[in-house]
C-alpha positions in Angstrom: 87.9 42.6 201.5 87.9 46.3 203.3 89.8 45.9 206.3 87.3 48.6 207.8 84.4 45.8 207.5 86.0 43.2 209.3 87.6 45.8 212.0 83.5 46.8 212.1 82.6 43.5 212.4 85.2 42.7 215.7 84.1 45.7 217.4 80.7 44.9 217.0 81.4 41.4 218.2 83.1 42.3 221.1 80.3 44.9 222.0 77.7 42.0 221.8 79.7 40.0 223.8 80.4 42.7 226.6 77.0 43.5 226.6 75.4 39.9 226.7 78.2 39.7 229.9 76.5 43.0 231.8 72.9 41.7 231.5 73.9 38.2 232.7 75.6 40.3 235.5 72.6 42.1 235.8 70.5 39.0 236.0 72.9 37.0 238.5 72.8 40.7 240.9 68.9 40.9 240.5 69.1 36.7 241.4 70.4 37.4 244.3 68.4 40.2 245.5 65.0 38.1 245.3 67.3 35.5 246.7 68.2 37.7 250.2 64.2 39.2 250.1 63.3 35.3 250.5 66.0 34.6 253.0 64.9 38.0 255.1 61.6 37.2 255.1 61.4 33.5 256.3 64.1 35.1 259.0 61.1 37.8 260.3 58.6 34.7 260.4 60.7 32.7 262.2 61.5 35.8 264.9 57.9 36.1 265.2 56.9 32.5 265.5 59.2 32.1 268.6 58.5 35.2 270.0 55.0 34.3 270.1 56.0 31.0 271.1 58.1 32.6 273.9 55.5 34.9 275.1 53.0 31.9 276.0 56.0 30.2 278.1 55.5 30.8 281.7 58.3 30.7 284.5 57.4 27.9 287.2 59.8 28.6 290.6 60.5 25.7 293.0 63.0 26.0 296.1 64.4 22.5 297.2 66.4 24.2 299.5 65.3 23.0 302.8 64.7 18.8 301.4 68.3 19.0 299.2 70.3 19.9 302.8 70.0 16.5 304.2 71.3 15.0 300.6 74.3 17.3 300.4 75.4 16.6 304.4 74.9 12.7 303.6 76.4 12.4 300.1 79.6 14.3 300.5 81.0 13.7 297.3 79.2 13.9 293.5 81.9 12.6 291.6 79.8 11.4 288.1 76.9 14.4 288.6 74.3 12.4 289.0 71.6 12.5 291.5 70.9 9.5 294.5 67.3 8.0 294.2 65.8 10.2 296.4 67.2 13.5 294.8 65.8 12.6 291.7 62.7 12.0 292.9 62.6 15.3 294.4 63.7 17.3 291.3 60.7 15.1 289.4 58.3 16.3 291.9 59.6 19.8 291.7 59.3 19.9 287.6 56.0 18.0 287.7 54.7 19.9 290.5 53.3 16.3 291.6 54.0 14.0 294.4 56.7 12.4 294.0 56.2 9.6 296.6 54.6 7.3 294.0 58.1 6.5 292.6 57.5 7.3 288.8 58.1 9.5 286.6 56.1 12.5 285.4 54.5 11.7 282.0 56.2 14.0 279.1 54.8 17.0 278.1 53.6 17.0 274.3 55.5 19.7 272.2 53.8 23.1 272.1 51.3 22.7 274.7 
């Protein structure tokens, strides 16, 4: 057998492989692409779902200055961070923007309203 043939038929084997390697490199880049288009576009609808969600939110200020005083001067020390009865029923009535004299607490607001 001419060694020409079979030296032929190696480089035309290697070529076959090297190319059948650049298109699944081409593939596996293009892959990855759609891949990053996906991920770039679920992050803008995301961005704009809470910024619209943002936008609606509106800013509610309460001072509990004046009522807090009397707690501070009588209940020196707040070792565990947690508020007496009567502070708590204060910051309820000052998140619920109800009375808070009835002793309960505000019902919970449903999400997205």
């Amino acid at each position: 057998m001419n060694p020409y043939i079979l030296l032929a038929f190696a480089v035309a084997l290697c070529a076959a492989g090297a190319g059948g390697f650049k298109l699944g490199v081409d593939h596996e880049f293009a892959s990855q692409a759609r891949e990053d288009a996906h991920i770039a576009e679920a992050v803008d609808a995301a961005n704009t779902a809470s910024a619209q969600a943002i936008s609606t939110l509106k800013p509610i200020y309460t001072t509990l200055q004046g009522k807090v005083t009397h707690e501070i001067e009588t209940n020196v020390v707040y070792m565990d961070c947690k508020l007496s009865p009567d502070g708590l029923l204060l910051a309820n009535q000052a998140l619920s923007g109800g009375s808070a004299s009835s002793g309960e607490l505000p019902k919970a607001d449903p999400a997205g309203k």
